[in-house]
N, CA, C and O atoms as a Tripos MOL2 file, in Angstrom:
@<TRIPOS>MOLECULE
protein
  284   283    71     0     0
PROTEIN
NO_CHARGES

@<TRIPOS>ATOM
      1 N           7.3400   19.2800    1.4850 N.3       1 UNK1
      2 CA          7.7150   18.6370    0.2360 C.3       1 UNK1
      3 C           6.4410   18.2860   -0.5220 C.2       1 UNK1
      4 O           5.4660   17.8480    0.0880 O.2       1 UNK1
      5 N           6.4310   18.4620   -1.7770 N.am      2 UNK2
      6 CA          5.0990   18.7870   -2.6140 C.3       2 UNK2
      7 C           5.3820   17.4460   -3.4690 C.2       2 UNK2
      8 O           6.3950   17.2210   -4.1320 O.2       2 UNK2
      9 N           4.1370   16.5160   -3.2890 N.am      3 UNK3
     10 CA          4.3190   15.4060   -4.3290 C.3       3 UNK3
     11 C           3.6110   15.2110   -5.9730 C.2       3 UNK3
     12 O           2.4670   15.6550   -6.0790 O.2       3 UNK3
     13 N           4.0240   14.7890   -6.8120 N.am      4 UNK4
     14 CA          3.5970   15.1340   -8.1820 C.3       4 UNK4
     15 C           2.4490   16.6970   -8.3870 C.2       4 UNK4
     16 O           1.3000   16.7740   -8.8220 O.2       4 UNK4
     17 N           3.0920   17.4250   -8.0260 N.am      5 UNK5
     18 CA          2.8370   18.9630   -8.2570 C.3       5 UNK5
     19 C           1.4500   19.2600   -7.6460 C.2       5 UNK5
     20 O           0.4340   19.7390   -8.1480 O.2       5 UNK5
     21 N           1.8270   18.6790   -5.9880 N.am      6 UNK6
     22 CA          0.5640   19.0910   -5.3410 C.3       6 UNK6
     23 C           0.3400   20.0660   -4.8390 C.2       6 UNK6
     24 O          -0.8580   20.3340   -4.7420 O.2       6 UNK6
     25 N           1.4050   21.1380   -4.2400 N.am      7 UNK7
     26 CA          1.7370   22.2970   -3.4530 C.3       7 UNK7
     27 C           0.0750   23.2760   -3.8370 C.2       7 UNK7
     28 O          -0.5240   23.6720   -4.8370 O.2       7 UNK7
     29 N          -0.0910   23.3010   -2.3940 N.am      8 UNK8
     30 CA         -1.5490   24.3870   -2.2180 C.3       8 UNK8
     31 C          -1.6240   25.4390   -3.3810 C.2       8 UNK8
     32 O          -2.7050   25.8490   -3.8030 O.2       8 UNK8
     33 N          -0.3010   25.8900   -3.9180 N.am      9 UNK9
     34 CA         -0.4500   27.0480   -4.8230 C.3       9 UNK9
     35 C          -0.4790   26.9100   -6.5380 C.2       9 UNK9
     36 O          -0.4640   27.9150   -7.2480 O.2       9 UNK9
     37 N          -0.5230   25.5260   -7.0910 N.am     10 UNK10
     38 CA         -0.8220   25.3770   -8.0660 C.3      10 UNK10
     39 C          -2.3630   25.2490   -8.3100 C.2      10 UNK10
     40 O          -3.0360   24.3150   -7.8750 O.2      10 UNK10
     41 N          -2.6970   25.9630   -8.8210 N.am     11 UNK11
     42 CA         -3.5130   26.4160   -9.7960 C.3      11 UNK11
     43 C          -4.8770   25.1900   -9.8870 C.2      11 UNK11
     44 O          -5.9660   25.3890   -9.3490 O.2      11 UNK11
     45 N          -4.6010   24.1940  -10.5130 N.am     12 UNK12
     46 CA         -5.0250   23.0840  -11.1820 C.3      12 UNK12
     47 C          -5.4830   21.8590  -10.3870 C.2      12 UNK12
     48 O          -6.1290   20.8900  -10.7860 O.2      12 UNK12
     49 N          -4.7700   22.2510   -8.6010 N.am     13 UNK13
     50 CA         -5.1570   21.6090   -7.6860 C.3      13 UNK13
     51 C          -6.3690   21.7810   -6.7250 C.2      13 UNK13
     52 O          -6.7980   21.1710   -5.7460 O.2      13 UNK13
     53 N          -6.7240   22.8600   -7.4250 N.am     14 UNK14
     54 CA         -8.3860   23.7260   -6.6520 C.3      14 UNK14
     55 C          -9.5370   22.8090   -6.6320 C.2      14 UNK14
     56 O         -10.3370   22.9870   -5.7140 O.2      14 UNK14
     57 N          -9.7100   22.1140   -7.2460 N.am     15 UNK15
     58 CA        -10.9880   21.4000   -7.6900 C.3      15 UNK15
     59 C         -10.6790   19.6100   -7.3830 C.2      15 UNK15
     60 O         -11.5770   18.7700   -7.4280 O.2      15 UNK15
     61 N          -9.5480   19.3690   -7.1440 N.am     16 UNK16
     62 CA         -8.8310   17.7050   -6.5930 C.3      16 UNK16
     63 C          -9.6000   17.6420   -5.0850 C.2      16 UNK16
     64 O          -9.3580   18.4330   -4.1740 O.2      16 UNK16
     65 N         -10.6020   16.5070   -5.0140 N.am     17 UNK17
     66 CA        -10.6730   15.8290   -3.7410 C.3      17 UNK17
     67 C          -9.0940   15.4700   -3.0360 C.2      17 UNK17
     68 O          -8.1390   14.7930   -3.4150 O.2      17 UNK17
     69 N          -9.3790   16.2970   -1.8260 N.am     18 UNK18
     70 CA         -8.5110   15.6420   -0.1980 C.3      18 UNK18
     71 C          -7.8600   13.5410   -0.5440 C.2      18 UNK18
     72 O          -8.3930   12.4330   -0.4800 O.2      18 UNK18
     73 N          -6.7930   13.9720   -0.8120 N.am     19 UNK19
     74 CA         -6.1890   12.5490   -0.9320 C.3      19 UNK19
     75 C          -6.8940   12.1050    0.7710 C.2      19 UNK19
     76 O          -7.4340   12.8340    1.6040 O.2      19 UNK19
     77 N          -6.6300   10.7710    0.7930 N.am     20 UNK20
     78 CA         -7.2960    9.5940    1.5490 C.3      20 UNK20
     79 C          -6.6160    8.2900    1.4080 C.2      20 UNK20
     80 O          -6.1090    7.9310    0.3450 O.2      20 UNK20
     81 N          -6.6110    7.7600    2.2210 N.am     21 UNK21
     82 CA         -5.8240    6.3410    2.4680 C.3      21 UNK21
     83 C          -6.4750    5.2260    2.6820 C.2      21 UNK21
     84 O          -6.7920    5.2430    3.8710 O.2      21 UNK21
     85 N          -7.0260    3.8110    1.9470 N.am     22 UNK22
     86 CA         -7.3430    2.6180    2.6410 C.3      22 UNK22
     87 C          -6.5740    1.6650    3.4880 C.2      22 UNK22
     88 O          -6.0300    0.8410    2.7530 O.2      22 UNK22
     89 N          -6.3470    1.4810    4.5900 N.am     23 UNK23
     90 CA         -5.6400    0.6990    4.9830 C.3      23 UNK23
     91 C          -5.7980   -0.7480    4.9600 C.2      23 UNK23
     92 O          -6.6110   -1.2670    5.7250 O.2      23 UNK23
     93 N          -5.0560   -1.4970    4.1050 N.am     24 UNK24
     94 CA         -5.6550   -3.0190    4.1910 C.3      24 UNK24
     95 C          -4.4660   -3.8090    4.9520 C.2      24 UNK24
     96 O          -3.2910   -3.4430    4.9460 O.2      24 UNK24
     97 N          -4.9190   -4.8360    5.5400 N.am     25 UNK25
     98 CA         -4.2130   -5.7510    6.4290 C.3      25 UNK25
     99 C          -3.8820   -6.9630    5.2640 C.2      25 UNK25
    100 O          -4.5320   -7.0780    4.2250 O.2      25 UNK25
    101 N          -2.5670   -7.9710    5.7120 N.am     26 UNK26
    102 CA         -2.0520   -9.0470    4.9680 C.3      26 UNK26
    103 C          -1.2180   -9.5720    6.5280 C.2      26 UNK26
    104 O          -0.5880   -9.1580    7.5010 O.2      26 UNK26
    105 N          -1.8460  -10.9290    5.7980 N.am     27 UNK27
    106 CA         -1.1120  -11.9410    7.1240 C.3      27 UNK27
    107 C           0.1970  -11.9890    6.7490 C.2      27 UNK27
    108 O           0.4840  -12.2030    5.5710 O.2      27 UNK27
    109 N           1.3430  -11.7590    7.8890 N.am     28 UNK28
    110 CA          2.2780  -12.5590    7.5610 C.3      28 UNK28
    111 C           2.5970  -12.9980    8.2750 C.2      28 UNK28
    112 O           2.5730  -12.6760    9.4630 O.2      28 UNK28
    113 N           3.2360  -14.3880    7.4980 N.am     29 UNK29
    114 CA          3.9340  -15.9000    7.8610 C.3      29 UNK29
    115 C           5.5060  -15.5540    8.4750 C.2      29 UNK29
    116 O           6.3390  -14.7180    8.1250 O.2      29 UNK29
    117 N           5.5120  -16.5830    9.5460 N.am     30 UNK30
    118 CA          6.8140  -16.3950   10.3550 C.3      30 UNK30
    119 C           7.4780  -17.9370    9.6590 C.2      30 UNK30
    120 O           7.0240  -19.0400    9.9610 O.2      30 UNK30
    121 N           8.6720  -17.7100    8.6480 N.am     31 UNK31
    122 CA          9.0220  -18.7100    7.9590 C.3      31 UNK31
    123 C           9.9220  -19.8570    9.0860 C.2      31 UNK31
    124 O          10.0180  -19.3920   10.2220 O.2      31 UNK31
    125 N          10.4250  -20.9440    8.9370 N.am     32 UNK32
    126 CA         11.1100  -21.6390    9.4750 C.3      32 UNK32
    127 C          11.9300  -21.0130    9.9570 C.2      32 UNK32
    128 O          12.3180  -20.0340    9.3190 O.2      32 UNK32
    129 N          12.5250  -21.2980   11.2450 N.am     33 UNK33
    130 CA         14.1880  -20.7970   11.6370 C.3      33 UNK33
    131 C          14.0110  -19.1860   11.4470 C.2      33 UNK33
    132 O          15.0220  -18.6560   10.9860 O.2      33 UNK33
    133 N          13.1620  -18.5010   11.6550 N.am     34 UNK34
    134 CA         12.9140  -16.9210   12.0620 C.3      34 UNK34
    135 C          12.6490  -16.7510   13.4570 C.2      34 UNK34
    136 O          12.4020  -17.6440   14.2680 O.2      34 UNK34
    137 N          12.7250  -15.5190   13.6600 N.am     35 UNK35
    138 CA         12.1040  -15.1970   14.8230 C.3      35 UNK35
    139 C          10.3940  -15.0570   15.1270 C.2      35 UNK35
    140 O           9.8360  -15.1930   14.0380 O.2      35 UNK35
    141 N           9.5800  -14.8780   16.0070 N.am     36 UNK36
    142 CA          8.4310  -14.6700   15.2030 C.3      36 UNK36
    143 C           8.2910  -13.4630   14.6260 C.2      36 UNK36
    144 O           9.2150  -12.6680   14.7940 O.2      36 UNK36
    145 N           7.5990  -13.2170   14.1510 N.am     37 UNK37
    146 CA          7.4480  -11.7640   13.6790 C.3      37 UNK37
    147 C           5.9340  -11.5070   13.8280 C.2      37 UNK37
    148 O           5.1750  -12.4150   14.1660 O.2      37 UNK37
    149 N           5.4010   -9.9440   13.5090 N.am     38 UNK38
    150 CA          4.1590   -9.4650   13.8050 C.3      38 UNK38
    151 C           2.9630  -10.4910   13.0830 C.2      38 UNK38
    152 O           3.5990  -11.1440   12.2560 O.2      38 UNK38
    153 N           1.8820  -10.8130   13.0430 N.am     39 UNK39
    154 CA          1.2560  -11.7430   12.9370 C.3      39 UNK39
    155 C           0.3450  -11.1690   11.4690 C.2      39 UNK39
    156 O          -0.3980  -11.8380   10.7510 O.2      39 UNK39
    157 N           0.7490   -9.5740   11.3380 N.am     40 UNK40
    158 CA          0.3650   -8.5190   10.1390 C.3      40 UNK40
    159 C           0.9750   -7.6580    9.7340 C.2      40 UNK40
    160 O           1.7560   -7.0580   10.4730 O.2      40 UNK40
    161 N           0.8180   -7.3400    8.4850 N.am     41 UNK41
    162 CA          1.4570   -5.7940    7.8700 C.3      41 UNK41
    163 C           0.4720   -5.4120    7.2810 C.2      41 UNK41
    164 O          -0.5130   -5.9440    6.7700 O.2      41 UNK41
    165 N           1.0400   -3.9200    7.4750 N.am     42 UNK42
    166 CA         -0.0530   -2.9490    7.0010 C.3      42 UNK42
    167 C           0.2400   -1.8720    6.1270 C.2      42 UNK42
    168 O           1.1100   -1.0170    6.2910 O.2      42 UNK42
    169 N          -0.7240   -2.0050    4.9850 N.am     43 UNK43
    170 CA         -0.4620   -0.7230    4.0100 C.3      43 UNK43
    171 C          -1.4270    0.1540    3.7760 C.2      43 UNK43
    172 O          -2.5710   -0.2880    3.8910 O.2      43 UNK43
    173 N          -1.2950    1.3460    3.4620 N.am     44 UNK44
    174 CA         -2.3290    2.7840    3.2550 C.3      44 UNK44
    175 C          -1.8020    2.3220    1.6870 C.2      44 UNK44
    176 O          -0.7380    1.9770    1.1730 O.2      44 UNK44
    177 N          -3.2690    2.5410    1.2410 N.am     45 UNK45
    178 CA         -3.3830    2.1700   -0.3840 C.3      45 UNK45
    179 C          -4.2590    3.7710   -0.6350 C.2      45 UNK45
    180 O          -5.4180    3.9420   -0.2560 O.2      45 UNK45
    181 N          -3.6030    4.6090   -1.1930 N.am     46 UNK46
    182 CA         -3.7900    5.4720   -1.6990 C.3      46 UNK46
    183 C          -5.4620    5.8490   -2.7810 C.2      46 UNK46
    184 O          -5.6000    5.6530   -3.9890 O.2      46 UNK46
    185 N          -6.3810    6.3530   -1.9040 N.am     47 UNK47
    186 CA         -7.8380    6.2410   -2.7180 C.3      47 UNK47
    187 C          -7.7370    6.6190   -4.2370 C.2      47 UNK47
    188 O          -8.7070    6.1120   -4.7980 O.2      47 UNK47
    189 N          -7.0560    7.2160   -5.0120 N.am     48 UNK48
    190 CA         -6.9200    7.3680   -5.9620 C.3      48 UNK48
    191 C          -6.9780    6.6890   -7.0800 C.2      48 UNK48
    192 O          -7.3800    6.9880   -8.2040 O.2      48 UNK48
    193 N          -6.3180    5.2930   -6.4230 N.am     49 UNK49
    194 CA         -6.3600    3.9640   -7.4220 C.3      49 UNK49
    195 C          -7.6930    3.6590   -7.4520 C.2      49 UNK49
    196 O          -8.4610    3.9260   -6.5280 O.2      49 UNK49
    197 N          -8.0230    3.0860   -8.5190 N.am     50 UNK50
    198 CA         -9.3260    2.1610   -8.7730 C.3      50 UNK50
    199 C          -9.4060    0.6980   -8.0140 C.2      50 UNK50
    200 O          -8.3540    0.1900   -7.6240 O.2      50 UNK50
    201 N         -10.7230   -0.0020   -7.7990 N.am     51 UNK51
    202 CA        -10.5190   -1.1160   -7.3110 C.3      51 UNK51
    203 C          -9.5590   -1.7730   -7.8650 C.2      51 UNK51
    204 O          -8.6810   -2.3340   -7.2090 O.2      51 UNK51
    205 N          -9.6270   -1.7750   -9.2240 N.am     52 UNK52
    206 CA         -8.9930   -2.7500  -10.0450 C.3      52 UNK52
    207 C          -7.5230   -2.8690   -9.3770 C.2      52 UNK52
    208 O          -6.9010   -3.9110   -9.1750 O.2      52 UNK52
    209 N          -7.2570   -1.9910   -9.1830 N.am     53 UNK53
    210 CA         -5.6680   -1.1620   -9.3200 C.3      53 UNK53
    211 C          -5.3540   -1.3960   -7.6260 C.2      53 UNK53
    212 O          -4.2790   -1.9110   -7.3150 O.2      53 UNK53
    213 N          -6.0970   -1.0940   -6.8170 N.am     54 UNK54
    214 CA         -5.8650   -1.5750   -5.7580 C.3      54 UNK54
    215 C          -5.4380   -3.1040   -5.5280 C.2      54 UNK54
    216 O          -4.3470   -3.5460   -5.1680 O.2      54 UNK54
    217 N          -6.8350   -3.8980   -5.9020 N.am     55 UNK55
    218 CA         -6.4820   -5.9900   -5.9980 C.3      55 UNK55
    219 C          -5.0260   -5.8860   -6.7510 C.2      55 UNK55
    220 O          -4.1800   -6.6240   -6.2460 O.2      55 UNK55
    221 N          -4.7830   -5.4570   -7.3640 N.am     56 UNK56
    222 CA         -3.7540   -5.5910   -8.3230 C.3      56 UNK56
    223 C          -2.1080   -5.1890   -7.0960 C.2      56 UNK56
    224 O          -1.0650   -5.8420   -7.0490 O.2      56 UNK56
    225 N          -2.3550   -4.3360   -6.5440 N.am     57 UNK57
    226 CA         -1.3600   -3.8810   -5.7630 C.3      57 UNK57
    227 C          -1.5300   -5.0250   -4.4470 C.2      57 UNK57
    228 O          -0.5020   -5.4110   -3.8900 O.2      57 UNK57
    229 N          -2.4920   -5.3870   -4.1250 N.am     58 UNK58
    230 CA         -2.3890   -6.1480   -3.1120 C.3      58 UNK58
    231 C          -2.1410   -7.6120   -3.5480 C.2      58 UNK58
    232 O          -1.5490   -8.3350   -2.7470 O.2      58 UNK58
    233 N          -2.5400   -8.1290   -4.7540 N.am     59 UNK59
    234 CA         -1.7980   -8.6230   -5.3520 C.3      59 UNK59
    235 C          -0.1690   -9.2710   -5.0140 C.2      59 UNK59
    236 O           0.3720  -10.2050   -4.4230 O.2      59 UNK59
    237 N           0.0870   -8.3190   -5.6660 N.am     60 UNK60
    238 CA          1.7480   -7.8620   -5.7470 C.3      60 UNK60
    239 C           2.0710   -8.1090   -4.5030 C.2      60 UNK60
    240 O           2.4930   -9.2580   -4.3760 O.2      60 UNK60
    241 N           2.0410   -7.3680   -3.3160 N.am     61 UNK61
    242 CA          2.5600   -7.4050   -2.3380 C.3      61 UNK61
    243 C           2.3720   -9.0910   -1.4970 C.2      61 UNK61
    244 O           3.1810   -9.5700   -0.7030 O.2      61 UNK61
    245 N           1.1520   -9.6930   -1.9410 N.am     62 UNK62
    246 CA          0.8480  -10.8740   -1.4160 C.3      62 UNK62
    247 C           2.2760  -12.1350   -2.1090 C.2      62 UNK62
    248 O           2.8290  -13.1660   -1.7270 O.2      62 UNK62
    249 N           2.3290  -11.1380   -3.3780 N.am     63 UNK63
    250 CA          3.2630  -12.7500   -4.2950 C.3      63 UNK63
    251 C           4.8910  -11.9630   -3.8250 C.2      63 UNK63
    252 O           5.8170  -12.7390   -3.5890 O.2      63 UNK63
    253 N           5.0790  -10.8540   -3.7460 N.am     64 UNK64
    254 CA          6.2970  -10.9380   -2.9970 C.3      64 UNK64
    255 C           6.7920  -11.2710   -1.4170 C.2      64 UNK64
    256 O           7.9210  -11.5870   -1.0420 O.2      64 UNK64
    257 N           5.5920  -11.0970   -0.6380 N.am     65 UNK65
    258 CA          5.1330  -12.1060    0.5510 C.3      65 UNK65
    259 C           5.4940  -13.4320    0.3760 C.2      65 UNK65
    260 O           6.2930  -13.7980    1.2380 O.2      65 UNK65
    261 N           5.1910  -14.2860   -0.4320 N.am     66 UNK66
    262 CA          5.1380  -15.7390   -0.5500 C.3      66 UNK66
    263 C           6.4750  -15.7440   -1.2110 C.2      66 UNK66
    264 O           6.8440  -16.6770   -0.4990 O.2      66 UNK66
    265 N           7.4330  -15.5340   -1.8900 N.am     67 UNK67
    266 CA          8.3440  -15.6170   -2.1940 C.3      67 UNK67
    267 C           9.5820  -15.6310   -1.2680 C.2      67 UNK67
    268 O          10.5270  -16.4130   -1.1620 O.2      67 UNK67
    269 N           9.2180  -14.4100   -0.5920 N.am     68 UNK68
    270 CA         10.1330  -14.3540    1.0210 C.3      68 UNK68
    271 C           9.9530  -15.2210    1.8870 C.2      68 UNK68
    272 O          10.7890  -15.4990    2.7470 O.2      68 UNK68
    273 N           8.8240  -15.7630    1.7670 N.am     69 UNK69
    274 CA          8.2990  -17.0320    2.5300 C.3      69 UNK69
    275 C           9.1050  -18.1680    1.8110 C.2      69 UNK69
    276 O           9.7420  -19.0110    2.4430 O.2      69 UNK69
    277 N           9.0590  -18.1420    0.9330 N.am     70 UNK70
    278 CA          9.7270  -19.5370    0.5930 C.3      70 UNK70
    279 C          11.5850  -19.4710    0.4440 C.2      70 UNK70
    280 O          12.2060  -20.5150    0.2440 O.2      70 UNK70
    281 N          12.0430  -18.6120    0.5250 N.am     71 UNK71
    282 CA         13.6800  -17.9490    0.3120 C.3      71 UNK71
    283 C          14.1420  -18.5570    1.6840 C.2      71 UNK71
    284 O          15.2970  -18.3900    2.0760 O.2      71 UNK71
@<TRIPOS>BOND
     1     1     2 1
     2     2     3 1
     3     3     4 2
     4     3     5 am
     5     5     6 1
     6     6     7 1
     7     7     8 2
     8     7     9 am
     9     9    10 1
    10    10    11 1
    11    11    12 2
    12    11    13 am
    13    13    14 1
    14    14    15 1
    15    15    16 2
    16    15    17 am
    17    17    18 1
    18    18    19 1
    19    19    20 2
    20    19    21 am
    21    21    22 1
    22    22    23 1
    23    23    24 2
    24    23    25 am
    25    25    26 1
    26    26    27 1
    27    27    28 2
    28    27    29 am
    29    29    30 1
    30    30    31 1
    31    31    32 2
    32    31    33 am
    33    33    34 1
    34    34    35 1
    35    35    36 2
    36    35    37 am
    37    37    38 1
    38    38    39 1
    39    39    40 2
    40    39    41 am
    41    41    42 1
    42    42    43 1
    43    43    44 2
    44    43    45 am
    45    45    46 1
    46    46    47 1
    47    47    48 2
    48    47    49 am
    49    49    50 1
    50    50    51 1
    51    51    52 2
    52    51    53 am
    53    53    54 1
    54    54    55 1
    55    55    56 2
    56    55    57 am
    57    57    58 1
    58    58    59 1
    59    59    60 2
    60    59    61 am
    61    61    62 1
    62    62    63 1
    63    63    64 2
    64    63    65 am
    65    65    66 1
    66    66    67 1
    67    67    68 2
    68    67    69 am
    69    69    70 1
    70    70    71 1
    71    71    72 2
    72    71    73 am
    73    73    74 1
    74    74    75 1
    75    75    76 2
    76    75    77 am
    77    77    78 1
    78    78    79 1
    79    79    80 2
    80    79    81 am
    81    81    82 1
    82    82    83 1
    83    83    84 2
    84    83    85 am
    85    85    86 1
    86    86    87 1
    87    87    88 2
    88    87    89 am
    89    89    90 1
    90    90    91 1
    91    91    92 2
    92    91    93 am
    93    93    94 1
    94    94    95 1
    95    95    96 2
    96    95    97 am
    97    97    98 1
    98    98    99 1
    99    99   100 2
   100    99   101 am
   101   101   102 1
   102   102   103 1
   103   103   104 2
   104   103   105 am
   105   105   106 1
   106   106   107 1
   107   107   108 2
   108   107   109 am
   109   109   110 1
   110   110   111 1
   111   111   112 2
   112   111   113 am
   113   113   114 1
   114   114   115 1
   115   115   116 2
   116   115   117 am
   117   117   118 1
   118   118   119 1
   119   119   120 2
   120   119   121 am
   121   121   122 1
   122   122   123 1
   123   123   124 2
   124   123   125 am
   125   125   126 1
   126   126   127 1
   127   127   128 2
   128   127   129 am
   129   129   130 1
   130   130   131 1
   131   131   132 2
   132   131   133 am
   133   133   134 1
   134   134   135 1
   135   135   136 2
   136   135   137 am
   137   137   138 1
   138   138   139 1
   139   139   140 2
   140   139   141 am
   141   141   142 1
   142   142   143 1
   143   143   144 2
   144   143   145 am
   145   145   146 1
   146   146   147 1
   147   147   148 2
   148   147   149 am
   149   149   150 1
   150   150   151 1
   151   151   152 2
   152   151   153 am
   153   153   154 1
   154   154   155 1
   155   155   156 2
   156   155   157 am
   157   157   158 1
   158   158   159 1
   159   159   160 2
   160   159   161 am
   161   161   162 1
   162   162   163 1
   163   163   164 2
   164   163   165 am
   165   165   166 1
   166   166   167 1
   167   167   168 2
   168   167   169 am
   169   169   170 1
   170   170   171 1
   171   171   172 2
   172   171   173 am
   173   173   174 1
   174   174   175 1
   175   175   176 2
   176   175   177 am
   177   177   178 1
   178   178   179 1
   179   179   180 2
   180   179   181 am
   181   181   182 1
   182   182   183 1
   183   183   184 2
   184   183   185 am
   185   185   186 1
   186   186   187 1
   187   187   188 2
   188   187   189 am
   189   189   190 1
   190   190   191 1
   191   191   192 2
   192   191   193 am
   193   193   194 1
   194   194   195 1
   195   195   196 2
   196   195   197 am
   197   197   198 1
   198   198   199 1
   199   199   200 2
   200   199   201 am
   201   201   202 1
   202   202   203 1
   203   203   204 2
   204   203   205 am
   205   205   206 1
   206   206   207 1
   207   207   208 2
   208   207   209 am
   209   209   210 1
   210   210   211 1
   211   211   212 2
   212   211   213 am
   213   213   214 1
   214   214   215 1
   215   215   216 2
   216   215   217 am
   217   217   218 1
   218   218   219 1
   219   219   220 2
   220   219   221 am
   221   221   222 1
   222   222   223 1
   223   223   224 2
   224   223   225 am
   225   225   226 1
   226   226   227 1
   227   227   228 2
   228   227   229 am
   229   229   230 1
   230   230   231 1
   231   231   232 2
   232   231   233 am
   233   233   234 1
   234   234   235 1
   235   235   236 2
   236   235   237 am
   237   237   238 1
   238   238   239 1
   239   239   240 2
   240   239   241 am
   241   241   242 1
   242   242   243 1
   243   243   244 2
   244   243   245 am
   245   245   246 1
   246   246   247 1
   247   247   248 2
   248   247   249 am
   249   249   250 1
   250   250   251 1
   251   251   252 2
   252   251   253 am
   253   253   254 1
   254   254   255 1
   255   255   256 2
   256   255   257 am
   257   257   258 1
   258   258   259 1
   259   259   260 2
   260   259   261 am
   261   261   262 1
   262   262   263 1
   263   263   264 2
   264   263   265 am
   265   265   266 1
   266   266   267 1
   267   267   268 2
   268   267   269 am
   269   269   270 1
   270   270   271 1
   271   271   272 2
   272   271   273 am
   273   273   274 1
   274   274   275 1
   275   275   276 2
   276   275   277 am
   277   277   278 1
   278   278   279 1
   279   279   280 2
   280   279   281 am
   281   281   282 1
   282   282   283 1
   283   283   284 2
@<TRIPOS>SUBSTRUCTURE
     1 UNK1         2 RESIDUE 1 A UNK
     2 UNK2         6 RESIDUE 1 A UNK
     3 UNK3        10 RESIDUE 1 A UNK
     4 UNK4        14 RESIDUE 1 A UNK
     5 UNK5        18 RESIDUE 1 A UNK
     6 UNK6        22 RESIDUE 1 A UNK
     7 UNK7        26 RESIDUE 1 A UNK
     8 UNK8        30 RESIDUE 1 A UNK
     9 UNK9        34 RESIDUE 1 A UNK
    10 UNK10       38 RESIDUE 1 A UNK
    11 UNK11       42 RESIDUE 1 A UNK
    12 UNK12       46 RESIDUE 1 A UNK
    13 UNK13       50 RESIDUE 1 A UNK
    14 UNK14       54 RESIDUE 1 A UNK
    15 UNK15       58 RESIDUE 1 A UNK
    16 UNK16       62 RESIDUE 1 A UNK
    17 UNK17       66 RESIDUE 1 A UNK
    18 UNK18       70 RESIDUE 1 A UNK
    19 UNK19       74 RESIDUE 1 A UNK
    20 UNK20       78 RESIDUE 1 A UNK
    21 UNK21       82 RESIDUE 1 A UNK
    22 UNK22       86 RESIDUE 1 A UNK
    23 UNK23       90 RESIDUE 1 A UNK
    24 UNK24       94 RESIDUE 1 A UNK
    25 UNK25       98 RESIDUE 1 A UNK
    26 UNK26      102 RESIDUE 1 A UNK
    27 UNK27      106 RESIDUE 1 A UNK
    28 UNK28      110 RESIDUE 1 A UNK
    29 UNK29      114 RESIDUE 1 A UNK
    30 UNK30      118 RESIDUE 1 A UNK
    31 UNK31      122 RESIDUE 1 A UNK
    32 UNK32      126 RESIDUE 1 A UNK
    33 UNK33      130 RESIDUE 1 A UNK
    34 UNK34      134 RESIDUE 1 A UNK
    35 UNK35      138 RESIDUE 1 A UNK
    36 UNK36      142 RESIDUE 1 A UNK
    37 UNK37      146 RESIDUE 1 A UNK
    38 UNK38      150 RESIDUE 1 A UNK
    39 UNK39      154 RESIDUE 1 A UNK
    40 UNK40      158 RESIDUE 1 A UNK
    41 UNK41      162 RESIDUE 1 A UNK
    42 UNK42      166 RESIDUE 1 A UNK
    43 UNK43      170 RESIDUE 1 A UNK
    44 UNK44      174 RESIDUE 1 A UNK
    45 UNK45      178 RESIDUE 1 A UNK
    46 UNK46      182 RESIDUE 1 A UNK
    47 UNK47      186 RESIDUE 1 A UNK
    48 UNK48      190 RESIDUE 1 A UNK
    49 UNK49      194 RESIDUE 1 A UNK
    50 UNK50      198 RESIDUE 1 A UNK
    51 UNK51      202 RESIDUE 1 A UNK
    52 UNK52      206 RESIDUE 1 A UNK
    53 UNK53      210 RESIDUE 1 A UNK
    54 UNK54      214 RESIDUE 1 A UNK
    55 UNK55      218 RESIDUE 1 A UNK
    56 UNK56      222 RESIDUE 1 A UNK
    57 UNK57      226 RESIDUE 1 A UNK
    58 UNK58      230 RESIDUE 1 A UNK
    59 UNK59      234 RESIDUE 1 A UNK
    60 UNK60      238 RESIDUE 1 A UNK
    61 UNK61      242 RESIDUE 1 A UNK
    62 UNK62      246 RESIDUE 1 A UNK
    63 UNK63      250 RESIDUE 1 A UNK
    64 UNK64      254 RESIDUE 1 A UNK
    65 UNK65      258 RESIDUE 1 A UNK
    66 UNK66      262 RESIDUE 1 A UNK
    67 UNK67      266 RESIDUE 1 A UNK
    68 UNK68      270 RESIDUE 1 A UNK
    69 UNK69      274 RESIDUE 1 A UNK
    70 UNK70      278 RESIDUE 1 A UNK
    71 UNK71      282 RESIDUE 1 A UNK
């Protein structure tokens, strides 16, 4: 399965650096009245993004973290 028109045989993909993955770690909180849960989660942040764009995604995932935390 070929993602946003990556398939080896297009043309336009000859000259694209080898996608790559950062993996960053985020604590998570075992809320009241849960079970425990893993003490981390983990995401592959796609090298493509810019720093900017990365903080920004980790971001995100941190404030929907804390929200579930507080639900």
């Amino acid at each position: 399965m070929s993602i946003d028109n990556e398939s080896p045989s297009c043309k336009h993909n000859n000259s694209k650096p080898p996608v790559t993955y950062e993996r960053i770690t985020i604590a998570f909180p075992t809320p009241p009245g849960v079970k425990p849960l893993q003490p981390s989660i983990f995401f592959d942040i796609d090298n493509r993004f810019n720093t900017q764009q990365k903080i920004r995604i980790r971001e995100m995932i941190l404030e929907v973290i804390s929200y579930w935390n507080q639900h």
